[in-house]
N, C-alpha and C positions, 0 to 999 in steps of 0.2 A: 504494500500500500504506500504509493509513492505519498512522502510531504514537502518537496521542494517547491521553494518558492514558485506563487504561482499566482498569475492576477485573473481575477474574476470572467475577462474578454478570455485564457485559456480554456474556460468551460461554457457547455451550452445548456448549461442551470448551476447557478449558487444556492442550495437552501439551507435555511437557517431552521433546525431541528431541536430539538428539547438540547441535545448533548452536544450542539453546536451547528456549525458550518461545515456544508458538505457540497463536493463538489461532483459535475456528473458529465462524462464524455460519449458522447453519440457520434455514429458514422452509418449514416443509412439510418436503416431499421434495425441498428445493431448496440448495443452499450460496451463503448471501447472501455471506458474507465470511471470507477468511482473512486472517491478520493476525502478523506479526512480532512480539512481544512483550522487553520488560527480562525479564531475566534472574532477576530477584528479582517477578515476577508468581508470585502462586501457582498450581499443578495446580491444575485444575477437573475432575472426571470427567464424561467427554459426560451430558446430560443427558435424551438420547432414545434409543431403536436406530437412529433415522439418523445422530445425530452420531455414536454409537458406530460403524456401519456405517464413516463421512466419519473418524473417529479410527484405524479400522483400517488403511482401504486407504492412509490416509499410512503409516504405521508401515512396511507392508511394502513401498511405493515407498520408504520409505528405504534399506531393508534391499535393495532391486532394482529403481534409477532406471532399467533399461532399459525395464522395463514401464510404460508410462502411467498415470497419476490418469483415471481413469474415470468423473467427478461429474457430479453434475446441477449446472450453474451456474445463479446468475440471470443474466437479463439485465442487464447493467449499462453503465454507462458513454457516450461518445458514440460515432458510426459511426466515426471515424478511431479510437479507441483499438481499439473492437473490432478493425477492420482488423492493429493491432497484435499486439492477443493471437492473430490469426490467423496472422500471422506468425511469432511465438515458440512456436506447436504445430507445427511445421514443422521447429521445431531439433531435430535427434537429442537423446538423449542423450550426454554426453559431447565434444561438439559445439560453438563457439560463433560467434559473429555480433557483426561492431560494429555501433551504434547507424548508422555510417554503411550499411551494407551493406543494415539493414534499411530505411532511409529512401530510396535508393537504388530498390527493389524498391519502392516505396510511392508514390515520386516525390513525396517530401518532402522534411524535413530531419532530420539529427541531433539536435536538440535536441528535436522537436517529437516523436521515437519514444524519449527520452529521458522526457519529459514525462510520455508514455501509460506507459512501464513503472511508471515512478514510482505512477501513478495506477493500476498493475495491482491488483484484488482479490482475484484467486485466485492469487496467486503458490504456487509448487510447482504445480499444477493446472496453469497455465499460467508456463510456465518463463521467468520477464525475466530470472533471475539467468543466465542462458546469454548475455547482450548485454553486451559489455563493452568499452569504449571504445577508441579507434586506437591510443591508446598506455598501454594497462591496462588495470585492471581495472575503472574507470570507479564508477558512484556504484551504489547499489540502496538503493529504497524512500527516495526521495528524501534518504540519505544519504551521505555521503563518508566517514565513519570510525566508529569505533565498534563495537556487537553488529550492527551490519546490516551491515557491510561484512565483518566476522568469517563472520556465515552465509553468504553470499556467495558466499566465498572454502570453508570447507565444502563447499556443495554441488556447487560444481563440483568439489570434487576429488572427492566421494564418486561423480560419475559418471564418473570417470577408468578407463578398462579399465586 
C-alpha cells in the first residue's frame, strides 16, 4: 500500500472516511489502486461514474463490513502476493489471522506475507488490515505507528459484531 507523496489531481477520488483520507485509482472499468492517505490530503470528488460507482460501494462497506467490496481489480503484483491477497479474501469479517497462520497455509514465512500485505493495492477491497501479528496488532501499509496504524486499529473495530 503505496504512501508517497501524493497530491489529490494523482487520484480520480479523495474520500474522507471515518479513519481518514483515502485515495482511489481507476483505468477503465478497472480499480488500478487504493491508497491510505495524511490526513491533511484534500477531498477530490470521483472524477468519472466509475470512481463515483468505486467511491460509493466503499462508503456503504463502511457503513456494512459484512458485505464484501465487489470491484473490478487490476491485475497487479507478483504470483506469491496475489496468492496472498487470496488469502486475506478468505478472512470473515470481523475475523483475524496472524501473519504466521497465513504463511503457514502458504508454506512460507511470516515476514514474507508481511511483505505482500504491505505491498497490498487494494487494501479495504482486499482486507490485510484483518492480519495482525502473534503478539498485536502488528504493522499495516508498511507502517508501525502513526495514521496507518490509527486506521488499522479503526477498521477492525468497525467490523467488531
Amino acid at each position: 500500500m503505496p504512501t508517497r507523496q501524493t497530491s489529490p489531481q494523482d487520484f480520480d477520488a479523495v474520500l474522507n472516511l471515518p479513519f481518514g483520507r483515502f485515495g482511489i485509482r481507476v483505468a477503465g472499468d478497472t480499480v488500478s489502486e487504493m491508497v491510505f492517505l495524511p490526513q491533511d490530503t484534500p477531498e477530490q470528488a470521483p472524477c468519472s461514474p466509475f470512481a463515483a460507482a468505486v467511491a460509493e460501494q466503499i462508503r456503504n462497506w463502511i457503513a456494512s463490513p459484512q458485505h464484501a467490496l465487489t470491484l473490478p481489480l487490476a491485475a497487479r503484483g507478483t504470483a506469491f502476493q496475489r496468492r496472498v491477497r487470496d488469502a486475506l479474501l478468505s478472512i470473515p469479517p470481523g475475523e483475524i489471522r496472524t501473519y504466521g497462520e497465513i504463511a503457514r497455509l502458504l508454506e512460507s514465512a511470516p515476514r514474507a506475507v508481511g511483505q505482500a500485505c504491505g505491498a497490498n493495492p487494494f487494501p479495504l477491497a482486499v482486507p490485510c488490515h484483518r492480519v495482525v501479528a502473534a503478539n498485536g496488532i502488528g504493522g499495516f501499509a508498511n507502517a508501525r505507528d502513526g495514521y496507518l496504524i490509527a486506521a488499522k486499529r479503526w477498521l477492525l473495530n468497525n467490523e467488531m459484531p
